[in-house]
One Martini backbone bead per residue (centre of mass of N, CA, C, O) as a GRO file, in nm:
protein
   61
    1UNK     BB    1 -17.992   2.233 -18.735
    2UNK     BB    2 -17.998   2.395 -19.015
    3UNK     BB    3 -18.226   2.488 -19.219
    4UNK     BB    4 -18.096   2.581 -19.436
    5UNK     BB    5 -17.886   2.391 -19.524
    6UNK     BB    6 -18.109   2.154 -19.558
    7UNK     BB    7 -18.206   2.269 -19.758
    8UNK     BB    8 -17.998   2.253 -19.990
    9UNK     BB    9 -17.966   2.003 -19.999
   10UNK     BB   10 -18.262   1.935 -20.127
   11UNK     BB   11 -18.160   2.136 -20.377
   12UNK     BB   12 -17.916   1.925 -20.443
   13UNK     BB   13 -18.098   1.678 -20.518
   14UNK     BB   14 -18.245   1.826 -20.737
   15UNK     BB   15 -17.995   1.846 -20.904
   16UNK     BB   16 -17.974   1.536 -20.937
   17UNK     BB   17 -18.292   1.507 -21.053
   18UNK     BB   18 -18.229   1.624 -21.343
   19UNK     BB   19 -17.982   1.464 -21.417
   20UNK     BB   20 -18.097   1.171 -21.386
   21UNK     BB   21 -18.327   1.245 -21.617
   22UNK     BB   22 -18.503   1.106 -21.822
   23UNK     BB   23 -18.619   1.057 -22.104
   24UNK     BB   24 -18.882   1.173 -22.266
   25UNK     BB   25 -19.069   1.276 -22.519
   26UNK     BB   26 -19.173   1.568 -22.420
   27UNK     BB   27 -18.842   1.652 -22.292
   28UNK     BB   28 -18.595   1.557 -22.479
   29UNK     BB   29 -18.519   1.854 -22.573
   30UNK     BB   30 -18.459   1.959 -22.241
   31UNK     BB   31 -18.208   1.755 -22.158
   32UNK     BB   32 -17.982   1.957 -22.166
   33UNK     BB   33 -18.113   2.172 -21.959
   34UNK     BB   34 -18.159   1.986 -21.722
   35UNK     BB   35 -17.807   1.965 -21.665
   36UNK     BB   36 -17.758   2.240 -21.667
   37UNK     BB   37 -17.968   2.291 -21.405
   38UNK     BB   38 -17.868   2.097 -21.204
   39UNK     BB   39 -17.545   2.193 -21.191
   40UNK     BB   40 -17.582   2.441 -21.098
   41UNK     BB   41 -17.718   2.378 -20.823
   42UNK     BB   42 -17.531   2.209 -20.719
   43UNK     BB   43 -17.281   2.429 -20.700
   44UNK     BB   44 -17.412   2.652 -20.558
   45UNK     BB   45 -17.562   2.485 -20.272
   46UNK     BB   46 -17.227   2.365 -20.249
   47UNK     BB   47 -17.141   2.627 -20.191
   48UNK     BB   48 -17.325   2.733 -19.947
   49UNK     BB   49 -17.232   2.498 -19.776
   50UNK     BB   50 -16.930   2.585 -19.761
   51UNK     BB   51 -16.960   2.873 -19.630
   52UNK     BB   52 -17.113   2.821 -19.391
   53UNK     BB   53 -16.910   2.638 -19.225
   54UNK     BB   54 -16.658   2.839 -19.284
   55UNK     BB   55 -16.848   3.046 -19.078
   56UNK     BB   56 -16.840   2.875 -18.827
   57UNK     BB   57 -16.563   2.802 -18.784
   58UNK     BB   58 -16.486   3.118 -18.731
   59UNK     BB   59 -16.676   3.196 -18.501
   60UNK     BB   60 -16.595   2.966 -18.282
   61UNK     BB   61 -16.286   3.126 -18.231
   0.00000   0.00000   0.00000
């Protein structure tokens, strides 16, 4: 498997642990901060690993 990928993919899991983060006490101020850079990376990282798919898809024909 591409070791790329599988980074993305971690990227992925990352920005879902920043997303589903409790509010601590000392962090609860930056927790709208921290949902809006989850989705991001989310949707990012979502978006590159759908990039190689249909790159790889092209490239097999």
């Amino acid at each position: 498997m591409n070791q790329t990928a599988v980074l993305f993919l971690a990227c992925i899991l990352a920005g879902f642990a920043l997303v589903k983060m409790p509010a601590i006490s000392f962090l609860a101020g930056l927790s709208s901060f921290f949902h809006v850079i989850g989705a991001l990376a989310i949707l990012i990282f979502a978006l590159a690993i759908l990039y190689y798919g249909v790159k790889a898809l092209i490239k097999s024909k």
